[in-house]
C-alpha positions in Angstrom: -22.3 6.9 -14.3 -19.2 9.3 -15.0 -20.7 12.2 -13.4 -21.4 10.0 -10.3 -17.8 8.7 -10.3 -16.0 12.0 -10.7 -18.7 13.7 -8.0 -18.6 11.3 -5.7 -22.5 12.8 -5.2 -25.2 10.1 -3.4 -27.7 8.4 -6.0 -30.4 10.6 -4.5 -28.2 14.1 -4.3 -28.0 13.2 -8.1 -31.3 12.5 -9.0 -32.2 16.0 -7.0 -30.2 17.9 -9.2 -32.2 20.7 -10.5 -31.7 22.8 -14.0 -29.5 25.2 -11.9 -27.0 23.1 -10.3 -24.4 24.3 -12.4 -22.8 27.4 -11.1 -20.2 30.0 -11.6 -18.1 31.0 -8.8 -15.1 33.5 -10.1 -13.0 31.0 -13.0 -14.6 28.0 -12.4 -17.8 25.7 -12.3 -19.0 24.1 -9.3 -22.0 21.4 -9.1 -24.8 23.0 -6.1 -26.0 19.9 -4.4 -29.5 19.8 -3.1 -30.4 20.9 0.1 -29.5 17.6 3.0 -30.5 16.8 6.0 -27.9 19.9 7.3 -30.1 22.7 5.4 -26.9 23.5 3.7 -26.0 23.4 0.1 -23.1 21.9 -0.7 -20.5 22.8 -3.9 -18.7 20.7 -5.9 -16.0 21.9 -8.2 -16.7 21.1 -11.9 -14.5 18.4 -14.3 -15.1 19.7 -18.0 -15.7 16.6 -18.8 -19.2 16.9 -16.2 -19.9 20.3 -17.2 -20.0 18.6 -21.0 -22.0 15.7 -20.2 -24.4 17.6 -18.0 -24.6 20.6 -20.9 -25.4 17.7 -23.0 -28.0 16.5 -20.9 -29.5 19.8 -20.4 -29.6 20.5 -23.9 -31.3 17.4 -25.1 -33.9 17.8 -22.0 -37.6 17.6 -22.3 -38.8 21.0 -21.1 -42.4 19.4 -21.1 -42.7 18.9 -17.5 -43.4 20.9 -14.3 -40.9 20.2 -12.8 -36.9 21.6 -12.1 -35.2 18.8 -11.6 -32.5 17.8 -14.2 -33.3 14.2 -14.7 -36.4 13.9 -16.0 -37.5 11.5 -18.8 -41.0 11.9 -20.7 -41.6 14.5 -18.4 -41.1 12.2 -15.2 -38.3 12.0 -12.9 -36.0 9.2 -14.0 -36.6 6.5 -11.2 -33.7 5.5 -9.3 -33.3 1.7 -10.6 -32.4 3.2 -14.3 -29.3 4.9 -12.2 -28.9 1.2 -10.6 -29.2 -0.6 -14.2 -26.8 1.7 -15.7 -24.2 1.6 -13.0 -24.6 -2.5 -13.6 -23.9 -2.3 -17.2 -21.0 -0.4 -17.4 -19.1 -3.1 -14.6 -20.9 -5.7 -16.6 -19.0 -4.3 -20.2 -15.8 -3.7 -17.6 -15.9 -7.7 -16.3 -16.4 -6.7 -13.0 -19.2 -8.4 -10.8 -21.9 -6.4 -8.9 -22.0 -2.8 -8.6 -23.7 0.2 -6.8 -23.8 3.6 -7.5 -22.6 4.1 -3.8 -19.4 2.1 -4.4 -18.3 5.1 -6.9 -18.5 7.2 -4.2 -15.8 5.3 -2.4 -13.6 5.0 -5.4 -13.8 8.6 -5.8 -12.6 8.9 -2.3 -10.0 6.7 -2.5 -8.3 7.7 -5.4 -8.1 10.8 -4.1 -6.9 10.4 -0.4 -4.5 8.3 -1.9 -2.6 11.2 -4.1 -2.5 13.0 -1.1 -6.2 14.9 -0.9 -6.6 15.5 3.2 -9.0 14.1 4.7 -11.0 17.5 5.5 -11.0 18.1 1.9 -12.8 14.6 1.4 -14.9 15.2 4.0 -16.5 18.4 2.4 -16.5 17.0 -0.8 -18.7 14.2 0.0 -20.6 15.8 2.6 -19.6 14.1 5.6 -21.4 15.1 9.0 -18.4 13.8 11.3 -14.4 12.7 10.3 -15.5 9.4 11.3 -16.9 8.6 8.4 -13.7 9.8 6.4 -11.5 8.3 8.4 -12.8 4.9 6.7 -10.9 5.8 3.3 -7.6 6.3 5.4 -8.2 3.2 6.5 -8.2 1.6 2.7 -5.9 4.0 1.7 -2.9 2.2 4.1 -4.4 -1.1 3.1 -4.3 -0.3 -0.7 -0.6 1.1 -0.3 0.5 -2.0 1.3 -0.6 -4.0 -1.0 1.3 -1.9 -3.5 4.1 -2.2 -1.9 4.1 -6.0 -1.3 2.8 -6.8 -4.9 6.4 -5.1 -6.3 8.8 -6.0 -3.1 10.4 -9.0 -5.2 12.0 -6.2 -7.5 12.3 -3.6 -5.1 14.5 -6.7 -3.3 16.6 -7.6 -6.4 17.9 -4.1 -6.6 19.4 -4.6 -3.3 20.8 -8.4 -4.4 24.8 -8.3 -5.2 25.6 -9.4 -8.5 28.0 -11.9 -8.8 31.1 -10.9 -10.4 33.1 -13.2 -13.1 36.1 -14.6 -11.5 38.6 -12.7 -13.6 37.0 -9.4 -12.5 38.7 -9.4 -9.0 42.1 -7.7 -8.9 45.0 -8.1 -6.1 43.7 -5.5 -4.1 40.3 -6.6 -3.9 40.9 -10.1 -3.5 43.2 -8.9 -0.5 40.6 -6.7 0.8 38.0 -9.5 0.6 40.6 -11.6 2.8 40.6 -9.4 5.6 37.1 -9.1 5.7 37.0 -13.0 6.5 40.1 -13.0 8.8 39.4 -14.5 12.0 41.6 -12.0 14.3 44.0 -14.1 17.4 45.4 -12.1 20.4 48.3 -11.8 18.0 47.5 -11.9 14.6 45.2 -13.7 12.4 44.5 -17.3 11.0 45.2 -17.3 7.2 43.0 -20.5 6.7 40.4 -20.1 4.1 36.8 -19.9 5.4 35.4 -23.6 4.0 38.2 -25.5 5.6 37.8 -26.5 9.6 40.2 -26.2 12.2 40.5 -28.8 15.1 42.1 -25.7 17.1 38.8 -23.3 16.8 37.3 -24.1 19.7 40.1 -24.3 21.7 38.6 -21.0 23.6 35.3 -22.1 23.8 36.4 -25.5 25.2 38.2 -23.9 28.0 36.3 -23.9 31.8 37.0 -20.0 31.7 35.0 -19.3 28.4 31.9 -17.4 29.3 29.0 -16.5 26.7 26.0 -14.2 27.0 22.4 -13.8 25.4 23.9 -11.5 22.8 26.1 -14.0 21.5 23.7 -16.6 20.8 23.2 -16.1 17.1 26.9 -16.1 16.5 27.1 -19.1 18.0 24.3 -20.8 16.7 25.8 -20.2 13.2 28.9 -22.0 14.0 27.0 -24.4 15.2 25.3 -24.4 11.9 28.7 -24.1 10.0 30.2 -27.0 11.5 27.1 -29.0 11.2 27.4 -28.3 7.0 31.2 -29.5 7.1 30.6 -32.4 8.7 32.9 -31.5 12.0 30.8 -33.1 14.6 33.4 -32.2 17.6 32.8 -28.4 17.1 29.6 -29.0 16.4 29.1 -30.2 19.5 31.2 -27.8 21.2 28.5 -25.1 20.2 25.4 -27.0 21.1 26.2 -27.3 24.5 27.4 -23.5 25.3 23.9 -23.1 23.5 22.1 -25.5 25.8 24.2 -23.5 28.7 23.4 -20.3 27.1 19.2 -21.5 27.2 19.1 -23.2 30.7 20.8 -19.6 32.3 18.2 -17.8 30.3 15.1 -19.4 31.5 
């Protein structure tokens, strides 16, 4: 089952392993495939932790047989349900629910496209006849990094939340710079009333014949509309809705 999972080989390329598949190209060990439908070999490079398992295997192989495959148990080829049943009982042990040999394959490909293996490399790797095929694991790959992303977004969010400061931590010059921010600016000056408090003049513009508004406006206005609705100042609040209503009935 680990040899399949870090190979990413087909249950039958597998099971067609011959005595030889192990090769030596310069430093390293690669895995030679068996001949596919292509009449190519294929190479895969070598984990140590396969080239120990399958020296193990090799080692502890019965040589009474006639044949060169590498599998082979009581001198017979092992059968390709024993792959199936040991696949099974390793997600069984793992509390996962059905499992095929093939779905390692996928794994294998999807851990790797997404630590940034290209897509031509996964194609060679697991012997792919077209990119179509490949393009399958990009596919999981941008579903697998959403769902990342979304599963941490609360915390990514908080580190963007203000903290709230004690109220002793505010000097002079911030609490005058905080003032200014929530000015609301006249022809000639400014109003000096605090934010929560209404003002029976503050729609005095807005309630004059030559007060124009446009689509861009809208959400401004629909929070004062909102703002007078939460401080109970019905007149402005009624101001707003209909330049709103206006605002909608020139729009359509």
């Amino acid at each position: 089952m680990e040899v399949l999972a870090r190979t990413g080989l087909r249950k039958g390329e597998f099971l067609g392993l011959s005595v030889d598949a192990v090769v030596q190209i310069g430093d390293g060990h690669w895995l030679r495939t068996p001949v596919g439908k292509l009449r190519t070999d294929r190479y895969i490079p070598l984990h140590p932790r396969v080239m120990s398992l399958l020296h193990e295997w090799a080692t502890h192989r019965d040589t009474q047989t006639n044949t060169e495959l590498m599998f082979v148990d009581k001198g017979r080829p092992v059968p390709q349900t024993r792959v199936d049943s040991a696949v099974q009982r390793a997600a069984t042990a793992g509390g996962l629910g059905h499992v095929t040999p093939h779905q390692l394959r996928h794994t294998l490909a999807t851990q790797a496209i997404n630590r940034g293996m290209s897509l031509e490399a996964i194609a060679a790797l697991l012997g792919h006849r077209s990119m179509t095929m490949t393009m399958t694991y990009a596919r999981i790959a941008d579903r697998t990094v959403a769902e990342e992303y979304f599963a941490v977004s609360a915390k990514i969010e908080a580190l963007y939340e203000p903290a709230a400061l004690p109220a002793d931590a505010e000097g002079p010059k911030m609490r005058s710079l905080r003032a200014q921010a929530t000015r609301r600016l006249l022809g000639n000056g400014y109003c000096s009333r605090p934010t929560e408090l209404g003002c029976r003049y503050e729609t005095i513009c807005e309630s004059c014949s030559s007060f124009a508004a446009t689509i861009e406006s809208r959400d401004t206005l629909q929070n004062q509309r909102d703002d007078a609705h939460a401080h109970g100042d019905t007149h402005r609040q009624d101001v707003y809705a209909a330049i709103l209503n206006r605002l909608d009935q020139t729009a359509t």
